[in-house]
C-alpha positions, -999 to 999 in steps of 0.1 A, spaced: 4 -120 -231 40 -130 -242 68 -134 -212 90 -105 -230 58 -86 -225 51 -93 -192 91 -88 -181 91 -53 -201 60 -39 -185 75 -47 -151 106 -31 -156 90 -4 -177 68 0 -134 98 2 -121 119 20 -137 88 44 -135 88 48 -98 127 47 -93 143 70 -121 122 103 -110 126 96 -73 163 81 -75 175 120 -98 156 140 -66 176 122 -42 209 126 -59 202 164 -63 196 193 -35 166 186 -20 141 220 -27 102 219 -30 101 228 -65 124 195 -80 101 176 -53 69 187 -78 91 182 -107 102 146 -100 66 140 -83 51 146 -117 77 128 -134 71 98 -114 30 99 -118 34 104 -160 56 74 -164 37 55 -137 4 63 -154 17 57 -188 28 26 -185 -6 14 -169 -21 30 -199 1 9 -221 -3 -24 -204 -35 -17 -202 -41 -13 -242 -16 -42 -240 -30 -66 -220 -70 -59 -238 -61 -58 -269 -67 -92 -277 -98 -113 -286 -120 -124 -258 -126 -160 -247 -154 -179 -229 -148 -183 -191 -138 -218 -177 -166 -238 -152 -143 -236 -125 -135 -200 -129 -159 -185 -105 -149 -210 -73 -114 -191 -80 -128 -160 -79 -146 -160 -51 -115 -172 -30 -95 -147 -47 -111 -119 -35 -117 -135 -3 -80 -131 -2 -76 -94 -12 -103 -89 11 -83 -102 39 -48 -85 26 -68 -58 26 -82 -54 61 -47 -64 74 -27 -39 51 -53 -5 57 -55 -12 94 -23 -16 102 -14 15 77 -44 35 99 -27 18 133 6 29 122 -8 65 113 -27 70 151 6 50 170 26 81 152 8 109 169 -4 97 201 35 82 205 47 115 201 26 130 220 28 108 246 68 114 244 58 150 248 40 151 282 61 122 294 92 147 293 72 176 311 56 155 335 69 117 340 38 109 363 16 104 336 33 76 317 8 49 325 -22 70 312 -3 77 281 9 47 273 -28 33 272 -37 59 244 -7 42 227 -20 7 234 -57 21 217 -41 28 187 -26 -3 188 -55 -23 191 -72 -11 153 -41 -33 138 -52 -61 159 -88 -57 151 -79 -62 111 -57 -87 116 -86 -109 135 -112 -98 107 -81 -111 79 -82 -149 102 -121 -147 101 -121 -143 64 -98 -167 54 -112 -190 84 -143 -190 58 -124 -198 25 
């Protein structure tokens, strides 16, 4: 695939994900241009994945290099990792939200009870923590 390509499709993402959002923020803020620029943002998002898609497979298929499957196997071992650091922290973040602010709650009706509610906060802590030490004993093994 040519550069222009590549630096086409890119901006054609982009521009996909920041036109629809960027006219909802400019505008009054209702539920219904919400949908409408919601939509708008997944048919141009999803289009142009269709068209790089028929872009990028389009052409003729080659034979795989000897070395290619050493690099694959460490490039997943990579996503793997990204990934057990990005969806537990995303899943941390998510629980630190809620117990936080329900912590905040009680803390302001009864202030005796920070320690125990701190610790819930701590808990949900910890889930980031436990991906990020699965993401060091992946790539511990690459």
């Amino acid at each position: 695939m040519s550069l222009l390509v590549k630096i086409t499709l890119s901006v054609a993402l982009i521009l996909s994900i920041a036109v629809p959002f960027g006219a909802f923020a400019m505008g009054e803020k209702s539920k219904g241009r919400y949908k409408t620029a919601l939509a708008a943002n997944l048919f141009l998002f999803f289009g142009t994945m269709m068209f790089a898609a028929v872009v990028m497979f389009s052409g003729n298929a080659q034979a795989a290099e000897a070395g290619s499957e050493a690099v694959s196997a460490a490039g997943m071992g990579y996503l793997s990792a990204a990934l057990a650091t990005g969806l537990s922290c995303l899943g941390g973040g998510i629980a630190v939200s809620a117990a936080a602010s329900a912590a905040l709650g009680a803390i302001s009706e009864d202030s005796s009870i920070l320690g125990k509610s701190l610790i819930f906060v701590g808990l949900a802590e910890g889930v980031c923590l436990y991906g990020l030490i699965i993401s060091f004993m992946i790539l511990g093994k690459l």
